[in-house]
N, C-alpha and C positions, 0 to 999 in steps of 0.2 A: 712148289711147296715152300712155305714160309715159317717158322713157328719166333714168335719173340716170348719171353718171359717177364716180369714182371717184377720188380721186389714191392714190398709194403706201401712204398709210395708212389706208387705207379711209374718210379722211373723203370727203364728197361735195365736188364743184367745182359740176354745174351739173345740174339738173333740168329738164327738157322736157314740156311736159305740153299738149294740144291743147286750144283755146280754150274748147269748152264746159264741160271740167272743171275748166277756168283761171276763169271766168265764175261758176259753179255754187258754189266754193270761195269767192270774193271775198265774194257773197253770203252765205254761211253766215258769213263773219266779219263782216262789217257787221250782220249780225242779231244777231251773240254782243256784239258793242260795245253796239250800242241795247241790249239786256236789261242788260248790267251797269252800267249807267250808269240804267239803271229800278233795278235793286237800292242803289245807292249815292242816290239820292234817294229812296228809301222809306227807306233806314235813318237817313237825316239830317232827316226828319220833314214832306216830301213827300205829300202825299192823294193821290195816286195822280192814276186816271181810273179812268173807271165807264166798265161794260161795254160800251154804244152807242161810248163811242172807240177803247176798246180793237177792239171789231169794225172802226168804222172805220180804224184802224190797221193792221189785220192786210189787209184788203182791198187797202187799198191796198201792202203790202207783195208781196201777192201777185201785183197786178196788174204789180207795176214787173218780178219776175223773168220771169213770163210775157211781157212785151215786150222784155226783154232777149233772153231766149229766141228770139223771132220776128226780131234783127234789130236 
């Protein structure tokens, strides 16, 4: 469920949008923050992580929105 409002000039006043897509969004943006913040410390000469963290990582990435998910 979505609803936005409108004023006179078509700009928007106020957006409404139900919690799980409220929830779902937040997360996609805290995952685009972490990646560009991995790309600005690789380009500033950062060794990264190797794969076992990066898996580790993602696991747990996964695990956090799955329990948001639940609650």
């Amino acid at each position: 469920m979505r609803i936005c409002l409108s004023d006179q000039n078509g700009g928007g006043d106020l957006a409404v949008t139900d919690v799980e897509a409220f929830s779902r969004r937040e997360s996609m943006l805290q995952l685009r923050e972490m990646l560009l913040r991995s790309e600005e410390e690789r380009f500033s000469g950062d060794p990264g992580h190797s794969i076992d963290e990066v898996a580790r990582m993602m696991r747990s990435a996964i695990r956090e929105v799955a329990d948001a998910k639940r609650g």
